[in-house]
C-alpha positions in Angstrom: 175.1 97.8 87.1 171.1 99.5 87.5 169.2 97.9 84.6 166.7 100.1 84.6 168.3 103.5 84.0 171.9 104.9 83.9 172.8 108.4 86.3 175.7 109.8 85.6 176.3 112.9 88.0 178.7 116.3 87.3 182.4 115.2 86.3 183.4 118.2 88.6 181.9 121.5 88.8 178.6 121.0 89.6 176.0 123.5 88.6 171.8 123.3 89.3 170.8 121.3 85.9 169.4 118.0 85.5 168.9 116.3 82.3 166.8 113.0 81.7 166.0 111.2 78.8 162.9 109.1 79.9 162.7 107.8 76.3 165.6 106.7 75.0 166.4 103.1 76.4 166.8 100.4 74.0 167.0 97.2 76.6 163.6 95.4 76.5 162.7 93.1 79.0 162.2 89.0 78.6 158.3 89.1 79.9 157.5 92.4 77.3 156.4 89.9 74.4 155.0 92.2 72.4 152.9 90.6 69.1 154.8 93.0 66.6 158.7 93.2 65.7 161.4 94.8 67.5 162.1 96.9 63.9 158.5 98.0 64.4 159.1 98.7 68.2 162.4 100.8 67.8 160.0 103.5 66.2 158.7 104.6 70.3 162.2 105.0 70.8 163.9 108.3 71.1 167.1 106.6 69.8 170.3 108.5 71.2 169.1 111.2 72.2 171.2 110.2 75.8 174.0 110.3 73.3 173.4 113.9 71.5 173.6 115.1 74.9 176.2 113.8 76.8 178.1 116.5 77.1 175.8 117.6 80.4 177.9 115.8 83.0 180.8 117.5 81.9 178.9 121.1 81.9 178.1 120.0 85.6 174.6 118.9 85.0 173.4 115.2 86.5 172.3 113.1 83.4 169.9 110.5 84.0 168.7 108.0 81.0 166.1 105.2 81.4 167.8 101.9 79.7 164.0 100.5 79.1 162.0 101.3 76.2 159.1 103.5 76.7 156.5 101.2 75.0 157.0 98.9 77.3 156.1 101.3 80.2 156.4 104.9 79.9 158.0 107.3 82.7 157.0 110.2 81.6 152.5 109.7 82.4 150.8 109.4 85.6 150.3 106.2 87.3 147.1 107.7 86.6 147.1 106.8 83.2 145.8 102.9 83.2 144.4 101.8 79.9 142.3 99.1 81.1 141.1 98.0 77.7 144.8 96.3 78.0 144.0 94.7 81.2 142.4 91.2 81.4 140.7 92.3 84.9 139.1 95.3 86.5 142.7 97.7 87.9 142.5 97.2 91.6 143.3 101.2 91.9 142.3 104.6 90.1 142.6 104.8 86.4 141.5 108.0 84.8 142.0 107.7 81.1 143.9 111.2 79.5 144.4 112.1 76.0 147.4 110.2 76.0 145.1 107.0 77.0 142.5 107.6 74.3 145.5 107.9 72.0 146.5 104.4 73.0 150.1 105.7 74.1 149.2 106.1 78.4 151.3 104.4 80.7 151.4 101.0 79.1 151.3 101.3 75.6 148.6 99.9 72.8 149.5 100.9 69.9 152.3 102.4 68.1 152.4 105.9 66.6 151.6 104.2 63.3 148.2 102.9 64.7 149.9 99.0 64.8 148.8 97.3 68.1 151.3 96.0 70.5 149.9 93.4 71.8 147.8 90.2 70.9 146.9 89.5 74.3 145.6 91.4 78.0 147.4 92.5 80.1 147.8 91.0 83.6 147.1 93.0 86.7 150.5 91.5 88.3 152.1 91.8 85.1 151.8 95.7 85.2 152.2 96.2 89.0 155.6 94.5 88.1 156.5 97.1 85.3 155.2 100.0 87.6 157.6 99.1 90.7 160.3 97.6 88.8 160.7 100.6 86.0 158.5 103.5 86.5 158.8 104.0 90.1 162.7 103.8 90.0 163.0 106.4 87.6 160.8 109.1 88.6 162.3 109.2 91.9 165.6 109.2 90.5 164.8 112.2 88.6 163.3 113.6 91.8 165.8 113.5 94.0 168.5 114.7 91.5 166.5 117.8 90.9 165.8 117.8 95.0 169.5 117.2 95.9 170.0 120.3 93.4 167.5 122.2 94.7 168.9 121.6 98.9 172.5 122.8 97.5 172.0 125.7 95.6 168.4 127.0 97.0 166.9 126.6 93.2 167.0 124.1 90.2 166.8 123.9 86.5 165.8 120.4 84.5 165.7 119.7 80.6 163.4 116.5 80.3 165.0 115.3 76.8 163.2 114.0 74.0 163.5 113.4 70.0 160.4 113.7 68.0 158.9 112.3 64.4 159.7 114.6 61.5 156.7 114.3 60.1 153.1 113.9 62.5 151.5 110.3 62.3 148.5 108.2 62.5 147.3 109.4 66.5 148.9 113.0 66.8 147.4 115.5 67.5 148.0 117.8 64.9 147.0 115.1 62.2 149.0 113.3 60.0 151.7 114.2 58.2 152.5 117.5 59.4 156.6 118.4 59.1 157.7 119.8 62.5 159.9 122.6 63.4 164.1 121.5 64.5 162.9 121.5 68.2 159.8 122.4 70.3 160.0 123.7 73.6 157.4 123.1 76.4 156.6 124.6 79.6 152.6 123.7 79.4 151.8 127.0 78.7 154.1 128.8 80.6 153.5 126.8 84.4 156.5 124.6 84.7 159.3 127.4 84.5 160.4 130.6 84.6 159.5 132.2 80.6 163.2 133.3 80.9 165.0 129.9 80.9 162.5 129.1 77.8 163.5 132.1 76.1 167.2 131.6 76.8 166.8 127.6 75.2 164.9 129.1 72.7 167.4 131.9 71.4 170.7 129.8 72.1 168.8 127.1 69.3 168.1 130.0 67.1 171.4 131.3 67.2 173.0 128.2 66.1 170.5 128.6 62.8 167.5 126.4 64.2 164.0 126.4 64.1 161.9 126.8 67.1 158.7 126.2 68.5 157.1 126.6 71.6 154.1 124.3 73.2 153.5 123.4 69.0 152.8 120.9 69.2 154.0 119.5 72.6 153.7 120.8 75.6 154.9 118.9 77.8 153.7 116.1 80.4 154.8 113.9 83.5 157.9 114.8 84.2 157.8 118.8 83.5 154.4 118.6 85.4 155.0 116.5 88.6 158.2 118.4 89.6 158.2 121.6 88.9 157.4 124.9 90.8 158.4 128.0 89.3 157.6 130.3 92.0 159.3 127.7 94.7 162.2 127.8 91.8 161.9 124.7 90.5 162.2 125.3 86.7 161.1 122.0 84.4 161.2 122.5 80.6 160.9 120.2 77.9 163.1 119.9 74.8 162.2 117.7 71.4 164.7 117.4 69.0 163.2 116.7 65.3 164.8 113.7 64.5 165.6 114.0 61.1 168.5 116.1 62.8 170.8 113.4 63.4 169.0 109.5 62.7 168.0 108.0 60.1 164.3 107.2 61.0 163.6 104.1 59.1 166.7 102.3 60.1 167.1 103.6 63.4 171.1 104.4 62.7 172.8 107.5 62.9 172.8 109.9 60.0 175.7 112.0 58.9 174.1 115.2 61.0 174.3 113.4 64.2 178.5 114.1 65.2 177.4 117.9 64.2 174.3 118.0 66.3 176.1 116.3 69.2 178.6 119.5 69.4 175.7 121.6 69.0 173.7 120.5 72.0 177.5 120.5 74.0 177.1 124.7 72.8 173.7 124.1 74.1 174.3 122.9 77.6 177.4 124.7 78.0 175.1 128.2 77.9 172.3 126.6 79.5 175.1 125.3 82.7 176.0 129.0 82.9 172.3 130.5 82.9 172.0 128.3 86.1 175.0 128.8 87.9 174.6 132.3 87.4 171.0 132.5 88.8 171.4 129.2 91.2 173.9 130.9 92.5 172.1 134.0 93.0 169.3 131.7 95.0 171.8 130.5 97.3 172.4 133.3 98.6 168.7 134.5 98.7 168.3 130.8 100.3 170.9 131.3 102.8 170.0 134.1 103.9 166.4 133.1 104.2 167.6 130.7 107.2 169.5 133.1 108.8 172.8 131.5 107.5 175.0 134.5 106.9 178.1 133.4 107.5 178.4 130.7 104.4 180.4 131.5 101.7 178.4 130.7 98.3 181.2 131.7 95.7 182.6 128.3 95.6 182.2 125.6 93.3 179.1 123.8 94.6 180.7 120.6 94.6 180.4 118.9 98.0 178.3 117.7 100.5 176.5 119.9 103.1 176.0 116.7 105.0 172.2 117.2 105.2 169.3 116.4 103.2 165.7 117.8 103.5 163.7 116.6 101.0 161.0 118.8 99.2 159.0 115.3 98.0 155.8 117.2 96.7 153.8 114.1 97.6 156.5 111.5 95.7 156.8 108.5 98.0 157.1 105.6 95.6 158.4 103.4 97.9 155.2 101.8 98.9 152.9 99.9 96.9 151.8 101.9 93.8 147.7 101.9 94.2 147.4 103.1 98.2 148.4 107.1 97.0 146.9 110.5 95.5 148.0 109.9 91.8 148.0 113.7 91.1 151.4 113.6 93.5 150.0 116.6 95.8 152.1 118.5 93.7 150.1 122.4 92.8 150.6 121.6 89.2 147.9 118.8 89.5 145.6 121.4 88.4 147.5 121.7 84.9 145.2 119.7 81.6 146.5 116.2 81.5 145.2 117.2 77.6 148.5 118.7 76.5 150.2 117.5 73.6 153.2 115.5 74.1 155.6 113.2 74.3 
């Protein structure tokens, strides 16, 4: 079994959605030693939100969930984001410090949202190159060739990066402290990492089922909606925070009573979200086929096997070799996006 993340693909249709939930992994490794408690840790975590939303598989999206906890190296920020005041030597390759550095939550955390540091102690150069290869790598470029294998099949792809958020704003947001937050917040980073109807559809299905909404207030979205995504190439990336207040109780990490009720909610959810794109996937397919000059293949099928070829559309993603010899903005045209956005 992967000890570093979980995929679980389509149980049998299989439409162009991916879900991931970079955040919600509750396994942390032997070497982390942290200097603060695990009780204190668990607050990083976006605690079941891989749960709430299980339901994707079965709507005929791939699910992917990290099993690692995010404060101990997060997948959703740029290799980029180095906070060398961790490290106990000069980093070997670039490091450009973004918001999310200043805020002490980059790729390795310092601190926790609370302001409480992490650890008593630097950082080894190995010791992170370790995290990076072993954690970070693996999971980005499982989420990128899910949404790439999607993308091959069906000429366009749809991905929900899933998140749970704070009820309340704390010590390093943003917004300040102690702001209450809408039920969920969308983000596309101002409109760049999807098409404004597949926001608008997530938006108005929550609505319907009586929830509040927000949109890119106060997060708008970061790695993982940025890296991969290219509208106009259809490559749709949106991010979805679910207030957690919803379904947990926050101090004690354990599920509240709302949680059984929000779980069928986000089922709803995905259900209408699995049709949006096999509707318009489908519609792509054809425009993709058609493209090539393949006229002859039937697209009114049920997307389920194996053209038997693979072409990868890697946007600068080769994390196979040693993290430090690459372009850290991934070559990808959203490089150009504010790493300054709020989020997760």
């Amino acid at each position: 079994m992967n000890d570093v993340l979980r995929i679980i693909p389509a149980r049998d249709r299989k439409v162009p959605l991916v879900l991931d939930s970079p955040h919600s992994g509750t396994e942390y490794p032997e070497d982390f030693r942290p200097a603060i408690a695990l009780g204190q840790l668990r607050h990083a975590e976006d605690t079941f939100v891989d749960e709430l939303f299980a339901h994707g598989p079965e709507a005929g999206a791939t699910l992917i969930a990290a099993r690692f906890p995010r404060s101990y190296i997060d997948p959703n920020r740029s290799l980029l984001d180095i906070d060398t005041s961790l490290l106990e030597a000069p980093w070997p390759g670039p490091a450009i410090a973004s918001r999310k550095t200043e805020l002490g939550i980059g790729l390795i955390w310092r601190v926790l949202d609370s302001g409480a540091p992490i650890y008593d102690r630097k950082l080894g150069i190995e010791e992170v190159k370790r995290r990076i290869v072993r954690y970070h790598q693996p999971y980005q470029r499982a989420v990128k060739d899910a949404l790439d294998e999607a993308f091959e099949h069906f000429g366009a792809v749809w991905h929900l990066d899933l998140h749970s958020m704070p009820s309340v704003s704390g010590r390093i947001s943003e917004e300040g402290p102690g702001k209450p937050r809408a039920d969920f917040v969308l983000g596309d980073r101002d409109g760049t990492t999807c098409e404004p109807e597949f926001t608008a559809h997530v938006a108005e299905a929550l609505r319907g089922m009586g929830y509040t909404v927000k949109i890119n207030d106060p997060y708008k979205g970061v790695e993982l909606v940025r890296a991969f995504s290219d509208p106009g190439a259809g490559r749709h990336s949106l991010q979805l925070e679910v207030n957690r207040r919803l379904y947990l109780d926050e101090a004690s990490r354990a599920k509240s009573g709302g949680f059984d009720t929000l779980q069928r909610d986000m089922g709803r959810l995905l259900d209408t979200v699995a049709l949006y794109t096999a509707q318009r996937g489908s519609h792509a397919c054809h425009a993709h086929a058609h493209d090539h000059g393949h006229h002859d293949h039937d697209h009114d099928h049920d997307h389920d096997h194996d053209h038997g070829h693979h072409h990868p559309h890697d946007h600068g993603h080769d994390h196979s070799h040693d993290p430090h010899d690459h372009d850290h903005d991934h070559g990808h045209p959203h490089s150009r996006h504010s790493p300054k956005s709020h989020d997760h």
